[in-house]
N, CA, C and O of each residue as an XYZ file, in Angstrom:
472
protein
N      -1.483     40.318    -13.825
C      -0.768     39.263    -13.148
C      -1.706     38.470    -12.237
O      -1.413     37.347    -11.827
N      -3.042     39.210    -11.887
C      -4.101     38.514    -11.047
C      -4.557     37.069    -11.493
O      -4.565     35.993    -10.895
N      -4.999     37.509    -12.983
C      -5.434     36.762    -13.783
C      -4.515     35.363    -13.989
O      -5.123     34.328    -14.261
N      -2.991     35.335    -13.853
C      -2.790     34.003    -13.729
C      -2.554     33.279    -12.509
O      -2.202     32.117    -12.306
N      -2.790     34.102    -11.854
C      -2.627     33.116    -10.004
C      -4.478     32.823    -10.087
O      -4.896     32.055     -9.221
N      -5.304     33.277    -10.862
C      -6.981     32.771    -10.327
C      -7.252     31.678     -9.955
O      -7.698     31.425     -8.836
N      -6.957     30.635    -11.087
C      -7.042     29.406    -11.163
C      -5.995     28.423     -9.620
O      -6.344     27.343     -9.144
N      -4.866     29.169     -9.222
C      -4.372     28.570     -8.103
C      -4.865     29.236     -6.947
O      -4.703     28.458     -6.007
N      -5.299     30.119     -6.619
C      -6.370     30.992     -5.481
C      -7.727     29.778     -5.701
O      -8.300     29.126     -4.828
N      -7.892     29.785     -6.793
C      -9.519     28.764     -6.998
C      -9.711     27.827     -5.798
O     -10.382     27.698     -4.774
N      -8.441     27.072     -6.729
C      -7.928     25.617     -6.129
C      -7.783     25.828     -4.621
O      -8.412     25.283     -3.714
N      -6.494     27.041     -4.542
C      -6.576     26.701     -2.904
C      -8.089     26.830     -1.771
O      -8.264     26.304     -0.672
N      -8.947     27.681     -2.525
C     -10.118     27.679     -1.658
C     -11.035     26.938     -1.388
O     -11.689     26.776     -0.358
N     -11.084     26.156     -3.072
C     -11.772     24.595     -2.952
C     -11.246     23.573     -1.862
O     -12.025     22.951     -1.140
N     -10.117     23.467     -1.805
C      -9.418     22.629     -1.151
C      -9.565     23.269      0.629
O      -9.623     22.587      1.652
N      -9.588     24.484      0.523
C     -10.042     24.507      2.284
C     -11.125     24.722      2.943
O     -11.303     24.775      4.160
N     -12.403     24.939      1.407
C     -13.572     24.764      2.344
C     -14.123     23.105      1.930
O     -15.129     22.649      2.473
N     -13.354     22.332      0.948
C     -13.881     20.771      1.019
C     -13.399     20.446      2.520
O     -14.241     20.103      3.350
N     -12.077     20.552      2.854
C     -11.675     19.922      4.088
C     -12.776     20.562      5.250
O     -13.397     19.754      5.941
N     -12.977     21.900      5.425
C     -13.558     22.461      6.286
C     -15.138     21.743      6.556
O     -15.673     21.497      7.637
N     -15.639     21.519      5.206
C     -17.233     21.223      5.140
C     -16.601     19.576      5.943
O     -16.898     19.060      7.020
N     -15.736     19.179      4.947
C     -15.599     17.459      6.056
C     -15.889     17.195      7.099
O     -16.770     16.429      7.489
N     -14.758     18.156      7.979
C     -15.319     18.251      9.179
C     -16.617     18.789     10.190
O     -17.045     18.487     11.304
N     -17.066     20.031      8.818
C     -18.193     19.927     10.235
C     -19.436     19.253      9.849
O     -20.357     19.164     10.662
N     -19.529     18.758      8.633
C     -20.252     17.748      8.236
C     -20.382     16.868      9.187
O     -21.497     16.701      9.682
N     -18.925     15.895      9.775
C     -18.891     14.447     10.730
C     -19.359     15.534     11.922
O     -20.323     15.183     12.603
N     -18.766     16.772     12.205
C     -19.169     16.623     13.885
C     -21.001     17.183     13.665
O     -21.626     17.459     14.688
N     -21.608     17.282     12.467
C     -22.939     17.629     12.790
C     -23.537     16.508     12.629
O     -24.544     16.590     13.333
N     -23.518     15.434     12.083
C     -23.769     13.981     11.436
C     -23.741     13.112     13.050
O     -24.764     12.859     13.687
N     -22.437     12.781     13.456
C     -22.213     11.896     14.187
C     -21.640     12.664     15.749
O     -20.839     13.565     16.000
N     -22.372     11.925     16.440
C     -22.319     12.047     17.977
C     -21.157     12.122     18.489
O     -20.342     12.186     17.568
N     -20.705     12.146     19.395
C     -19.295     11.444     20.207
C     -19.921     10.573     21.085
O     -20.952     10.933     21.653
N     -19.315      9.190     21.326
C     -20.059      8.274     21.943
C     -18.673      7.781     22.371
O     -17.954      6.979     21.776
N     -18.397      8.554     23.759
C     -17.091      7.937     24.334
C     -17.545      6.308     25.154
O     -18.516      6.114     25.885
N     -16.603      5.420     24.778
C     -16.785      4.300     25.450
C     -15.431      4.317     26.705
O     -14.717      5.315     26.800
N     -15.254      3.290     27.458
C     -14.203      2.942     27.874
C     -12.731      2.664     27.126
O     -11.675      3.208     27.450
N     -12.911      1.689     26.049
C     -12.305      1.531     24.907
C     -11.860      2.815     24.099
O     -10.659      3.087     24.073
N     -12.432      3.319     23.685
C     -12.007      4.203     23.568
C     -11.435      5.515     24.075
O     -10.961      6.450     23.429
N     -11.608      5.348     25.528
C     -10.752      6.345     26.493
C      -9.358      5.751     26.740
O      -8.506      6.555     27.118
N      -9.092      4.814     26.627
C      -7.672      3.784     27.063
C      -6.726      5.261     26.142
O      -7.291      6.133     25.482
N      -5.288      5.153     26.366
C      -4.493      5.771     25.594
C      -3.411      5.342     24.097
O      -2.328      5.752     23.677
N      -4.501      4.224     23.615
C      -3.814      3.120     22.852
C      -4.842      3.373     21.581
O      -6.032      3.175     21.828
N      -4.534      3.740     20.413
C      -5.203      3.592     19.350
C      -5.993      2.220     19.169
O      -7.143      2.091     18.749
N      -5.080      1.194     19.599
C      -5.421     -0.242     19.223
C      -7.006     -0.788     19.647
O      -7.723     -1.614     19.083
N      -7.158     -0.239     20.471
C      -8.371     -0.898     21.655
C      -7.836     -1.961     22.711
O      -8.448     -2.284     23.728
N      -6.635     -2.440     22.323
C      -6.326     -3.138     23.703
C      -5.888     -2.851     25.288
O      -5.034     -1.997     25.525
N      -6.448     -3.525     26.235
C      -5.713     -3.107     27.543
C      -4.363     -2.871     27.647
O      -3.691     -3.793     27.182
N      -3.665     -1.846     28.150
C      -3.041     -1.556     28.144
C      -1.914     -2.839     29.146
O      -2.621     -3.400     29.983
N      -0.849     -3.201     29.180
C      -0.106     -4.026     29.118
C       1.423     -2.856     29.730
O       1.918     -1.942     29.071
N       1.833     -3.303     31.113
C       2.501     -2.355     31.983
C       2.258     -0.869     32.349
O       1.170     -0.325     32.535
N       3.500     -0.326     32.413
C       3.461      1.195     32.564
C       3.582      2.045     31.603
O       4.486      1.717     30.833
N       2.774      3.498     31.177
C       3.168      4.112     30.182
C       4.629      4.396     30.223
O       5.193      4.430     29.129
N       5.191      4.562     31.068
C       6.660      4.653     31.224
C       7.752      4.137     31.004
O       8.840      4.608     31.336
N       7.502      2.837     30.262
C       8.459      1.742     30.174
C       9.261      2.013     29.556
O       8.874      2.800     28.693
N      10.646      1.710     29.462
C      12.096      1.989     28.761
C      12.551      0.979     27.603
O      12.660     -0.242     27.725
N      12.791      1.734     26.467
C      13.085      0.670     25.475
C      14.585      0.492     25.660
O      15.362      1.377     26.019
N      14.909     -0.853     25.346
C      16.563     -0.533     25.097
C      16.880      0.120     23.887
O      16.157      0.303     22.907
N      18.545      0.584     24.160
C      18.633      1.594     23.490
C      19.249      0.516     21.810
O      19.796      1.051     20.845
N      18.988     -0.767     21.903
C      19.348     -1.384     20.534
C      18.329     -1.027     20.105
O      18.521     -0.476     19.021
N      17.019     -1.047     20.460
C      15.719     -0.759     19.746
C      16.146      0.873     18.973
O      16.227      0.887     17.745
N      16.334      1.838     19.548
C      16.369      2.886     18.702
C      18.332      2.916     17.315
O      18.596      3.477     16.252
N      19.117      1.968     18.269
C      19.914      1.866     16.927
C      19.770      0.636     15.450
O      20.472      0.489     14.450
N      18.793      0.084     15.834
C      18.597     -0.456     15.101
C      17.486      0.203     14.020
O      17.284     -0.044     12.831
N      16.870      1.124     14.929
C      15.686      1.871     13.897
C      16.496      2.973     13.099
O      16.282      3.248     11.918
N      17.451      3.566     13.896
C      18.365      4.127     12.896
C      19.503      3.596     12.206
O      20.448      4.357     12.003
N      19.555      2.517     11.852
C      20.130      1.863     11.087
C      19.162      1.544     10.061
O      19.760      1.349      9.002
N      18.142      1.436      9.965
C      17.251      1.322      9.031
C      16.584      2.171      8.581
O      15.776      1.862      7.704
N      16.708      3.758      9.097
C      16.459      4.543      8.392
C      17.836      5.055      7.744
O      17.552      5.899      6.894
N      19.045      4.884      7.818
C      20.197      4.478      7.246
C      20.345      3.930      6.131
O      21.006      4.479      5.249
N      19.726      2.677      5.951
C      19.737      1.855      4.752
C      18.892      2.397      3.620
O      19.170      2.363      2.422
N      17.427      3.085      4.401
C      16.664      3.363      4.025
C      16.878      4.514      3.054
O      16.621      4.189      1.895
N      17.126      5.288      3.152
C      18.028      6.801      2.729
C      19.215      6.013      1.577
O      19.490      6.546      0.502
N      19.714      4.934      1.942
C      20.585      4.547      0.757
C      19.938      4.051     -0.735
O      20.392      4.063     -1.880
N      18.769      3.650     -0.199
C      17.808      3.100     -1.505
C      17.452      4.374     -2.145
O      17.535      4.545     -3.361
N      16.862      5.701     -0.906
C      16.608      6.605     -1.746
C      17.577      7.111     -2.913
O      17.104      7.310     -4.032
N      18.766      7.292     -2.682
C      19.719      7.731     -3.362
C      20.085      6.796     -4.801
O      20.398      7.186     -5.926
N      19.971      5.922     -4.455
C      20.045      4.852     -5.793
C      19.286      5.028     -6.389
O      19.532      4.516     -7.481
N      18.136      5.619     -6.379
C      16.814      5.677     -7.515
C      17.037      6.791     -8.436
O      16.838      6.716     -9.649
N      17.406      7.702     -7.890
C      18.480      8.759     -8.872
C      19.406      8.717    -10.226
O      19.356      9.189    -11.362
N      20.560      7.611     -9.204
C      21.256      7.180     -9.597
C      21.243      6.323    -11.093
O      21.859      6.284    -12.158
N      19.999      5.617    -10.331
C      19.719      4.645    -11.443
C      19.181      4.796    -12.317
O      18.992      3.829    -13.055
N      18.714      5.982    -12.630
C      17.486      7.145    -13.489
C      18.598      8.019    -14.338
O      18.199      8.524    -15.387
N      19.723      8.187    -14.016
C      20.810      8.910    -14.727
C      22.149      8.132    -14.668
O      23.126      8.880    -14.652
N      22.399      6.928    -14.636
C      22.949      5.738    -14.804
C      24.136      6.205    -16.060
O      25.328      6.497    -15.955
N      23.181      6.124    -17.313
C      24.377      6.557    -18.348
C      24.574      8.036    -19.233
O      24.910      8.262    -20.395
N      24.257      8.759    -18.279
C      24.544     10.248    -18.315
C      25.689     10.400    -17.436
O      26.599     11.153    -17.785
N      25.750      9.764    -16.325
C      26.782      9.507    -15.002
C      28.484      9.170    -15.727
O      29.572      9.740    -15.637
N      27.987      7.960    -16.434
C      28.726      7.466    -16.985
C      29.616      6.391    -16.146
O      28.949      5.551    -15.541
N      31.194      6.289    -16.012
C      31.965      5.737    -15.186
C      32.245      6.396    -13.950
O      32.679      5.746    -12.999
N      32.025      7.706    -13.868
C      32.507      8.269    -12.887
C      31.162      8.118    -11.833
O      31.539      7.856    -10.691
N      29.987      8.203    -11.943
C      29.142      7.821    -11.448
C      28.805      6.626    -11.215
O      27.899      6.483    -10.394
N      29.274      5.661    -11.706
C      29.307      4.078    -11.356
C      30.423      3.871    -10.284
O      30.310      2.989     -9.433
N      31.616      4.791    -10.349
C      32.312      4.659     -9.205
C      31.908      5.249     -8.127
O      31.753      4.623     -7.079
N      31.662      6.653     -8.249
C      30.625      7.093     -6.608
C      29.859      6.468     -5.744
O      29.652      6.549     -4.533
N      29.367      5.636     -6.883
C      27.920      4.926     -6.357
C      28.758      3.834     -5.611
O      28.628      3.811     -4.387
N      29.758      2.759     -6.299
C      30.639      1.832     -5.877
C      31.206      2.604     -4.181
O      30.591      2.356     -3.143
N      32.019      3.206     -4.208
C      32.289      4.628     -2.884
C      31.362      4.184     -1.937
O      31.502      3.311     -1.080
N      30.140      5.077     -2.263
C      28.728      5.155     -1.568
C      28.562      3.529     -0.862
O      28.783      3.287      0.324
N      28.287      2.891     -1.506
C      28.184      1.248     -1.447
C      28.848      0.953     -0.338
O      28.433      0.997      0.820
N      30.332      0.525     -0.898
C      31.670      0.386     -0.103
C      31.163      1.227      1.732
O      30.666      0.743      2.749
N      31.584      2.501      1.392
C      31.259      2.924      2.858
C      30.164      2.804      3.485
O      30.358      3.406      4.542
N      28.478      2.141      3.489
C      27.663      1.793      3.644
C      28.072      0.410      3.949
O      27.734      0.264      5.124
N      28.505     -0.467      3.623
C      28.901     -1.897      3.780
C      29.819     -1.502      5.085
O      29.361     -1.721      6.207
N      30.715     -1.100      4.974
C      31.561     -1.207      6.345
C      30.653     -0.734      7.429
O      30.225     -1.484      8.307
N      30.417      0.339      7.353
C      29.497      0.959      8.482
C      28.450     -0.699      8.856
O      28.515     -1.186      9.985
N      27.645     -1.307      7.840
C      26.921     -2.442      8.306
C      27.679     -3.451      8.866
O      27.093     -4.227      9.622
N      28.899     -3.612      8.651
C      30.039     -4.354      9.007
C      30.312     -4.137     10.912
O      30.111     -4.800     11.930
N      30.814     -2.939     10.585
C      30.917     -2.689     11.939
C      29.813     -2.634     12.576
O      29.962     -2.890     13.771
N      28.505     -2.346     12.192
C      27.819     -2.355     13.630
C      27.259     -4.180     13.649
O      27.384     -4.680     14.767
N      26.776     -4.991     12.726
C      27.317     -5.909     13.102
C      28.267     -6.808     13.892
O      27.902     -7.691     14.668
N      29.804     -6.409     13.542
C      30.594     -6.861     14.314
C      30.491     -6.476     15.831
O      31.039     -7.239     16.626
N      29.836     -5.353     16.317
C      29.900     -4.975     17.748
C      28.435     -5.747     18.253
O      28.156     -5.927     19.438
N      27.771     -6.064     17.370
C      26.460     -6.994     17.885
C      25.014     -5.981     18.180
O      24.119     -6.147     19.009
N      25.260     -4.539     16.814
C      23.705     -4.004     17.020
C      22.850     -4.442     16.325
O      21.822     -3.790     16.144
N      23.018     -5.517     15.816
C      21.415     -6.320     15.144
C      21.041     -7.165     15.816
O      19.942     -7.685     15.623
N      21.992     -7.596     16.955
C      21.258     -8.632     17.763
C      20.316     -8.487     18.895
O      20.743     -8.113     19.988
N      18.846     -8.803     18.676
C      18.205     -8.424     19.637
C      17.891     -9.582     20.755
O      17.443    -10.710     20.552
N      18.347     -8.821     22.291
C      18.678     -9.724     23.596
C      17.231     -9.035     24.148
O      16.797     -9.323     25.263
């Protein structure tokens, strides 16, 4: 039974001494050469711009979950649409369902005004 896990033992060891050599390859290769710029707490390199502390409104996070909402609905359609006529009618209506209650939900948060950004 050894004999057929070898080839995935192989693999996994290739794979953790390539990553391993990566790294100590760069830290024996290249210096650390801290600048200012690069001490800031911003990936970007730009000056930082207020307080780290600042408060988002809270439309900012329902709107991001509303779009990981929608987002998750596309996932599900790709399925769908991959077994379409195996589904048949009854699966064209779920999906219709699915749809339908996804539309209202966008409905309503629309109507209360969470896409509008003030």
């Amino acid at each position: 039974m050894t004999r057929e896990y070898l080839s995935l033992v192989l693999l996994a060891g290739l794979v953790v001494v390539t990553g391993v050599g990566m790294i100590a390859v760069s830290h024996l290769i290249l210096r650390p050469r801290p600048t200012p710029v690069k001490q800031t707490p911003y990936e970007s390199g730009m000056p930082p711009i207020g307080t780290v502390r600042e408060r988002f409104s809270v439309k900012f996070y329902l709107i991001a979950m509303l779009f990981i909402v929608f987002d998750i609905e596309t996932v599900f359609m790709i399925p769908w649409g991959v077994a379409f006529r195996q589904l048949g009618l009854f699966g064209l209506v779920e999906m219709l369902v699915f749809i339908v209650i996804l539309l209202v939900g966008y409905a309503y948060a629309w109507k209360r005004g969470a896409l509008e950004w003030e």
